[in-house]
py3Dmol code that shows the C-alpha trace and the ligand (Angstrom):
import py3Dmol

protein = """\
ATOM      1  CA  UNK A   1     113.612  90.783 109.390  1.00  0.00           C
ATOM      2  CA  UNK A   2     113.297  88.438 106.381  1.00  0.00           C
ATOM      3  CA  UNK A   3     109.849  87.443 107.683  1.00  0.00           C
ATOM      4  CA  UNK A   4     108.585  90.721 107.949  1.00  0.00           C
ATOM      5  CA  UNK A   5     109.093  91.747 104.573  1.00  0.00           C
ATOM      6  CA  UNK A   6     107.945  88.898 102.965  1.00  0.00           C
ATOM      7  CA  UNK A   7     104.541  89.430 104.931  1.00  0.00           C
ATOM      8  CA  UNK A   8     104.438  92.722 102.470  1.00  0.00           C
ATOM      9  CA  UNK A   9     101.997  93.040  99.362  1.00  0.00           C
ATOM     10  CA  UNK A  10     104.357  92.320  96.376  1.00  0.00           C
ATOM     11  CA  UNK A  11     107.914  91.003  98.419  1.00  0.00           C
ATOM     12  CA  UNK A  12     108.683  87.354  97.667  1.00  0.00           C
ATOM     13  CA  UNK A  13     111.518  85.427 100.096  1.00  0.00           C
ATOM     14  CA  UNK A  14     114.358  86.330  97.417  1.00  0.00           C
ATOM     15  CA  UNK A  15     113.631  89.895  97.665  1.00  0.00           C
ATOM     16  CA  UNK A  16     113.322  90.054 100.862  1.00  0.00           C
ATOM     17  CA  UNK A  17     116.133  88.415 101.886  1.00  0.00           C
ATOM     18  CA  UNK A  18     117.825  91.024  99.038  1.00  0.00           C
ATOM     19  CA  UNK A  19     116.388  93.787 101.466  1.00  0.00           C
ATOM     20  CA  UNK A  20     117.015  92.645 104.717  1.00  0.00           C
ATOM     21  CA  UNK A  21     120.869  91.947 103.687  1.00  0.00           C
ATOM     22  CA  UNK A  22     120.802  95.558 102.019  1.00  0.00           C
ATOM     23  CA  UNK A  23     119.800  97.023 105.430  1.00  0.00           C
ATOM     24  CA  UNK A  24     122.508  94.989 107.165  1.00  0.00           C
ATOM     25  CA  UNK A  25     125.072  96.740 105.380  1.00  0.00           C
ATOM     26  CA  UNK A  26     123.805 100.042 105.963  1.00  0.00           C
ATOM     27  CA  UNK A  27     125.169 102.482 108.928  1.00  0.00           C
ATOM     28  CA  UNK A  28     123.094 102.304 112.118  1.00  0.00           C
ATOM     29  CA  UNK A  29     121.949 105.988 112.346  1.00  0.00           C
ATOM     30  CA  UNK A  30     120.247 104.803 108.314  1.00  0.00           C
ATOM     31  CA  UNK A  31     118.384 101.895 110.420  1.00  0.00           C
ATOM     32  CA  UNK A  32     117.737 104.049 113.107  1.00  0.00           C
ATOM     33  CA  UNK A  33     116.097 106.759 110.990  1.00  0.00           C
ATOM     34  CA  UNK A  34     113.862 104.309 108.836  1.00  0.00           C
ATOM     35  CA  UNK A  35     112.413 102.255 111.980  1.00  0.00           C
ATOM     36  CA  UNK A  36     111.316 105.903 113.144  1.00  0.00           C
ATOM     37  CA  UNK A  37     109.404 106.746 109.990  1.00  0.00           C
ATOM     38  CA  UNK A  38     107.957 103.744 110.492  1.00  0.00           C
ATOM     39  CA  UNK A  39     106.500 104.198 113.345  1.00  0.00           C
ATOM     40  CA  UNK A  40     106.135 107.916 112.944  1.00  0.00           C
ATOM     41  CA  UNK A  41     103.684 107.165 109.789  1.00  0.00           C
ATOM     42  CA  UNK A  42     101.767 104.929 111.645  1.00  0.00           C
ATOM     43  CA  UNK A  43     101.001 106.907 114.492  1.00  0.00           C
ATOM     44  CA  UNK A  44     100.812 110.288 113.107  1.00  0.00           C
ATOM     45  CA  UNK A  45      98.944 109.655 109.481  1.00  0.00           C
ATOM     46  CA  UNK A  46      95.177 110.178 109.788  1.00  0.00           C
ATOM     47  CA  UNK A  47      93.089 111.183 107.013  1.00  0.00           C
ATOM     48  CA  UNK A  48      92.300 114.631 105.268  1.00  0.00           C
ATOM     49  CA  UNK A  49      88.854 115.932 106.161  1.00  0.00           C
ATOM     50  CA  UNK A  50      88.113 117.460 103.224  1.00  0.00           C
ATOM     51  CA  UNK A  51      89.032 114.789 100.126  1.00  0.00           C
ATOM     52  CA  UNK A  52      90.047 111.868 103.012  1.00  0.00           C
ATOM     53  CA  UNK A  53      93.447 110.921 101.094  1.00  0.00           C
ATOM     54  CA  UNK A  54      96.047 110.063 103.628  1.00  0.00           C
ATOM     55  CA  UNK A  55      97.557 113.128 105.829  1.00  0.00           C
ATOM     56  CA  UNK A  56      99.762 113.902 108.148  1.00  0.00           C
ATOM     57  CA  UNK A  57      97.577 116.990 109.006  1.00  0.00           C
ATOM     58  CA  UNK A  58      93.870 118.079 109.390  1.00  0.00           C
ATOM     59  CA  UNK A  59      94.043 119.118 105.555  1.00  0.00           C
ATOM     60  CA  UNK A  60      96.322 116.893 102.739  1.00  0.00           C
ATOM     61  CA  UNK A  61      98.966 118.610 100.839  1.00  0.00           C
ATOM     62  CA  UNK A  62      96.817 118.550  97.453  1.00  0.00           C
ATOM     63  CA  UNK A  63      94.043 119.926  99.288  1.00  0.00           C
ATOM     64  CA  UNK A  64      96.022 122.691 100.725  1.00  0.00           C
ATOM     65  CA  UNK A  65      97.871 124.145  97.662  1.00  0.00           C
ATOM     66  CA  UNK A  66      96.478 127.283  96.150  1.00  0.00           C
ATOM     67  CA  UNK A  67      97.407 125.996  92.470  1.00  0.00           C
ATOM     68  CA  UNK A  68      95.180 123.299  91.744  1.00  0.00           C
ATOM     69  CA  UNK A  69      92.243 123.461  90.247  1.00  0.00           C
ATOM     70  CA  UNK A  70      88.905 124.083  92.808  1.00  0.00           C
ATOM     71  CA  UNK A  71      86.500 122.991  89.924  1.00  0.00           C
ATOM     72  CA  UNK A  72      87.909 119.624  89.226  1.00  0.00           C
ATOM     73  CA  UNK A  73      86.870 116.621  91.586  1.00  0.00           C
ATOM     74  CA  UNK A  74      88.725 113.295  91.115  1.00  0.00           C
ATOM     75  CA  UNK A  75      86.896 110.376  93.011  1.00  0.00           C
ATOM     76  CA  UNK A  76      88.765 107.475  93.430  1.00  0.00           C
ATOM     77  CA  UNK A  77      88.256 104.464  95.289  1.00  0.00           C
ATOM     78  CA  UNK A  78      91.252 104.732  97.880  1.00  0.00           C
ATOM     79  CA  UNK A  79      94.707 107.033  98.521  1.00  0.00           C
ATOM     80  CA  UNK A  80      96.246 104.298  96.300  1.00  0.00           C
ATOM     81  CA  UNK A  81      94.824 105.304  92.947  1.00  0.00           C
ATOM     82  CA  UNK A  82      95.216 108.619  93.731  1.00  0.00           C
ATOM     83  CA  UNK A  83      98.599 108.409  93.855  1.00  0.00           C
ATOM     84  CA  UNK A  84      99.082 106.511  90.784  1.00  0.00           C
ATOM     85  CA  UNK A  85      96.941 109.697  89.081  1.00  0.00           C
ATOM     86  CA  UNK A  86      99.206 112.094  90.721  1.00  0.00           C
ATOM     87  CA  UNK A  87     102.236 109.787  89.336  1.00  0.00           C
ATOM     88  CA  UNK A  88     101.327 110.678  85.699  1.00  0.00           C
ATOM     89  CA  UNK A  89     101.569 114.590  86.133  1.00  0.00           C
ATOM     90  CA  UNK A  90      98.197 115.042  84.072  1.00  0.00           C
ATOM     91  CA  UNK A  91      95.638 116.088  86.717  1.00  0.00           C
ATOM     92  CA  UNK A  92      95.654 119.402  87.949  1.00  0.00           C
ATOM     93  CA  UNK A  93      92.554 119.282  90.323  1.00  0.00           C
ATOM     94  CA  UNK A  94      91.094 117.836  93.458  1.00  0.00           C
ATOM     95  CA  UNK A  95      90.466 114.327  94.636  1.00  0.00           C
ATOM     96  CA  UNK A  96      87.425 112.692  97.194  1.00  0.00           C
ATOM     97  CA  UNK A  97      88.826 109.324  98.427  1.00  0.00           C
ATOM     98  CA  UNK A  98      85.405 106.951  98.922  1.00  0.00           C
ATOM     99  CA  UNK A  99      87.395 104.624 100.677  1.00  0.00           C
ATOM    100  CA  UNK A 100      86.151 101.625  98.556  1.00  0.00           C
ATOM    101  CA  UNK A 101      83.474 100.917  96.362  1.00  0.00           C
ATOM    102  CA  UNK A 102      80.306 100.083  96.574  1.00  0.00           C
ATOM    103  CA  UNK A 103      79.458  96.070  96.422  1.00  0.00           C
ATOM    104  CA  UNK A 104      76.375  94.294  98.026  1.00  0.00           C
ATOM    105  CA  UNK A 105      78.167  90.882  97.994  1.00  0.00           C
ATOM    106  CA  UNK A 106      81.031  91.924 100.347  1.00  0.00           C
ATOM    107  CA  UNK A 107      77.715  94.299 102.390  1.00  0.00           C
ATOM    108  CA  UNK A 108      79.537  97.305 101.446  1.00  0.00           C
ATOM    109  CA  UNK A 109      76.758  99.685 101.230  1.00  0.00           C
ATOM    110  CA  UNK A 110      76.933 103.690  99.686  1.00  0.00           C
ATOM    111  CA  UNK A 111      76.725 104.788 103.831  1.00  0.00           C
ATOM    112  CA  UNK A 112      80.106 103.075 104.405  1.00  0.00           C
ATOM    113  CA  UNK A 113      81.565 104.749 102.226  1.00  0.00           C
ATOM    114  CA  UNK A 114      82.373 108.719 101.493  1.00  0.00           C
ATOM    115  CA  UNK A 115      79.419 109.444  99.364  1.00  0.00           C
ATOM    116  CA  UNK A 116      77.069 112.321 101.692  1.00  0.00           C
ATOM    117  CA  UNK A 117      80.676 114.215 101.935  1.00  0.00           C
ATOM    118  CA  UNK A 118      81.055 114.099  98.326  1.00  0.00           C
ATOM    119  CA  UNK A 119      77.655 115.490  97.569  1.00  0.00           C
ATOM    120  CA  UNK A 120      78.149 117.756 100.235  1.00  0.00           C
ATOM    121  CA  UNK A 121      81.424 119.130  98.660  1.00  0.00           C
ATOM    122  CA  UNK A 122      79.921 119.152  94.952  1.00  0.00           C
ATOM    123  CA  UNK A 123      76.683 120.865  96.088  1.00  0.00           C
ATOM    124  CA  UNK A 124      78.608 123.998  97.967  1.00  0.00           C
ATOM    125  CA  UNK A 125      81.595 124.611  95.925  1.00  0.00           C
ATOM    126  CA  UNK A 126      81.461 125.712  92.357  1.00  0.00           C
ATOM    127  CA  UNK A 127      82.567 122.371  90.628  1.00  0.00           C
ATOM    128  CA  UNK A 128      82.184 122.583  87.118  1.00  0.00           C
ATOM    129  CA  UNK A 129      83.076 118.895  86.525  1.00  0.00           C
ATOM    130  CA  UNK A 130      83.407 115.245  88.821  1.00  0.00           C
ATOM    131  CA  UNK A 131      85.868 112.990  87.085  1.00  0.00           C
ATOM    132  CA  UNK A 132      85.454 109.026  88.404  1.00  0.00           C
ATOM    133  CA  UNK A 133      88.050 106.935  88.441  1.00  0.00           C
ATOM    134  CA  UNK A 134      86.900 103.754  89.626  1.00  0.00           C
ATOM    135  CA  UNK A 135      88.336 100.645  88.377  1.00  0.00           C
ATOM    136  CA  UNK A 136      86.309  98.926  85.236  1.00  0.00           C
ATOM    137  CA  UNK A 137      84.814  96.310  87.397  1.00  0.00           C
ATOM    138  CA  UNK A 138      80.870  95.239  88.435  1.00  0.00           C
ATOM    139  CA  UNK A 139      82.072  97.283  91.734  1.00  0.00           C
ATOM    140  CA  UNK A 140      83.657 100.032  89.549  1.00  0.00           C
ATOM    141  CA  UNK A 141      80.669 100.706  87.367  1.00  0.00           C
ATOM    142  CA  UNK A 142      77.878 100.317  90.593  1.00  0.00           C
ATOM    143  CA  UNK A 143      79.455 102.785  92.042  1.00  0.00           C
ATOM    144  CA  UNK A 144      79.801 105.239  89.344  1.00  0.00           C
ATOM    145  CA  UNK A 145      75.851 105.084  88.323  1.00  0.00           C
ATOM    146  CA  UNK A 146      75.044 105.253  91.805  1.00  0.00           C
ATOM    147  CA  UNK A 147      77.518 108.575  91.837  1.00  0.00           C
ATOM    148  CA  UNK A 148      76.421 110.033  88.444  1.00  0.00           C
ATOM    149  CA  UNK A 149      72.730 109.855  89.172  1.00  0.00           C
ATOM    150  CA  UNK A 150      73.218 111.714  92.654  1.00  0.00           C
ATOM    151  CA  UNK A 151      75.517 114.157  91.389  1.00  0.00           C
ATOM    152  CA  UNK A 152      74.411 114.941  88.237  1.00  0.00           C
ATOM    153  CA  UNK A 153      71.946 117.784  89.403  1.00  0.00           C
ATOM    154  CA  UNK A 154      75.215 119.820  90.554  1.00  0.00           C
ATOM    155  CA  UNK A 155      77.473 118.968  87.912  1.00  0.00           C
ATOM    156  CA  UNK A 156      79.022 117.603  84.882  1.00  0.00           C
ATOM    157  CA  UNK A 157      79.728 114.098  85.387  1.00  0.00           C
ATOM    158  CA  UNK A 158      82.590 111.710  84.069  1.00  0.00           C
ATOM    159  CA  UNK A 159      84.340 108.741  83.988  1.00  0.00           C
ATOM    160  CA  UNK A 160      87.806 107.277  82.444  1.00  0.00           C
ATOM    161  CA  UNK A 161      87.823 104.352  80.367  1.00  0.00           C
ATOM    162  CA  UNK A 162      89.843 104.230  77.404  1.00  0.00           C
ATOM    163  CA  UNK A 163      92.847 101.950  77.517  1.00  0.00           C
ATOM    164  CA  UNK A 164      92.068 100.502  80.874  1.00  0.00           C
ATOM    165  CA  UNK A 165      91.107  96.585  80.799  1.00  0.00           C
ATOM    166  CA  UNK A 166      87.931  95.362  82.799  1.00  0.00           C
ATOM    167  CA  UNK A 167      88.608  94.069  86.272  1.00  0.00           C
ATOM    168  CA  UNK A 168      92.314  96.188  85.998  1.00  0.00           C
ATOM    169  CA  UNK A 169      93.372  97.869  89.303  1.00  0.00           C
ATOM    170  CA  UNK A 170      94.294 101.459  88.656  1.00  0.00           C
ATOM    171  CA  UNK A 171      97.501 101.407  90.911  1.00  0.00           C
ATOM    172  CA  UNK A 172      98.831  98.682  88.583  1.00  0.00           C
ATOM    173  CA  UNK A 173      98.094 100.876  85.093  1.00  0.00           C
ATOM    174  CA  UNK A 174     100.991 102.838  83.509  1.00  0.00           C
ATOM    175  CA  UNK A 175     101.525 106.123  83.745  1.00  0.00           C
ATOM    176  CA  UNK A 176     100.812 106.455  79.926  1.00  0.00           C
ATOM    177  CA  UNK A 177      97.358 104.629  80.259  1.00  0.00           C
ATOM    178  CA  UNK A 178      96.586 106.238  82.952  1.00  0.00           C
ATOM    179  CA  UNK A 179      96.733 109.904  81.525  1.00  0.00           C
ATOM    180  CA  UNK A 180      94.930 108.153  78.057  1.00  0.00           C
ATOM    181  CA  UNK A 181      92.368 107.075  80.404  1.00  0.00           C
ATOM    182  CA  UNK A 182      92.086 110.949  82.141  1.00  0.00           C
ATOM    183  CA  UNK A 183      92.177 112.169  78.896  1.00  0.00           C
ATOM    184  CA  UNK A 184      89.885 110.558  77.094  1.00  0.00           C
ATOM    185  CA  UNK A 185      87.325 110.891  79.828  1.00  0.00           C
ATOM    186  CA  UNK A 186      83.408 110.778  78.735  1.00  0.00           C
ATOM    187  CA  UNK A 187      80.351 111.982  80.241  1.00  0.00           C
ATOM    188  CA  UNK A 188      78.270 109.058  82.124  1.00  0.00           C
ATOM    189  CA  UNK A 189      74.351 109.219  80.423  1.00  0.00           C
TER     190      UNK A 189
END
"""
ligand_1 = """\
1
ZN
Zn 92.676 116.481 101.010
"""
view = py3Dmol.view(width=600, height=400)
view.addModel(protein, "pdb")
view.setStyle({"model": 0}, {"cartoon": {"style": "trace"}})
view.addModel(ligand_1, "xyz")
view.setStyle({"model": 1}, {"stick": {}})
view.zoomTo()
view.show()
């Protein structure tokens, strides 16, 4: 058990050895119940087919609920920075999930990645604005010119910056940054 969690992104030996003993002490129905979410997560989480954040069903729960905002777009590299936006409380609209970001070292071309859906979402609904926030990185910025020049005929286009240092993962920012960053969004030239 120790093993396992130390093969996790951010669990050293000492706290996973803190977590396996935890689990140890905990009833058997507790174990029980968090091996099946385990497994149920795994088999049953696909992605949405309309923003392509992580879901349980055809369509996420952000995409589904009636309050958000329909003229906001959000794009974000993966379902991990989206989360950390939804963390801060600040945004209000809709997300696209690219699934990565463009970068010809690594052969990760614009056709790999969730760009025709995009355009195809910003071209039929009435979006009055696409927010990016990719991380401040030679990646990060490729992909948001190649982004603002395709979508700019629809749209207004943005991007976050302030507060966030280049090369800075987004999942890894504050919540406070973060919704500096949203806020003080500018329009790409
Ligand atoms: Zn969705």
């Amino acid at each position: 058990m120790i093993d396992q969690f130390e093969r996790l992104p951010g669990i050293g030996p000492r706290t996973a050895q803190r977590l396996a003993l935890h689990l140890l002490r905990q009833p058997e129905e507790q174990i029980q119940s968090f091996a099946e979410a385990l497994l149920a997560a795994r088999s049953q989480v696909g992605q949405c087919q309309t923003c392509f954040h992580l879901s349980a069903e055809p369509t996420c729960e952000i995409c589904r609920n009636p309050e958000r905002n329909n003229g906001l777009i959000c794009v974000v590299a993966d379902s991990r920075d989206l989360l950390a936006l939804e963390r801060t409380r600040e945004y209000s609209g809709r997300y696209h999930v690219l699934g990565g970001l463009i970068s010809p070292m690594d052969g990760i071309g614009p056709e790999m990645l969730q760009i025709t859906s995009l355009v195809q979402r910003v071209g039929q609904d009435s979006i009055k604005e696409v927010i990016l926030a990719l991380t401040p990185s030679v990646e990060g910025d490729t992909t948001s010119l190649y982004l603002a020049r395709l979508l700019k005929p629809f749209t207004e286009v943005s991007r976050i910056a302030y507060g966030l240092p280049v090369g800075s993962e987004l999942e890894y920012a504050d919540d406070v940054t973060l919704s500096r960053a949203l806020e003080g969004r500018r329009a790409v030239e």
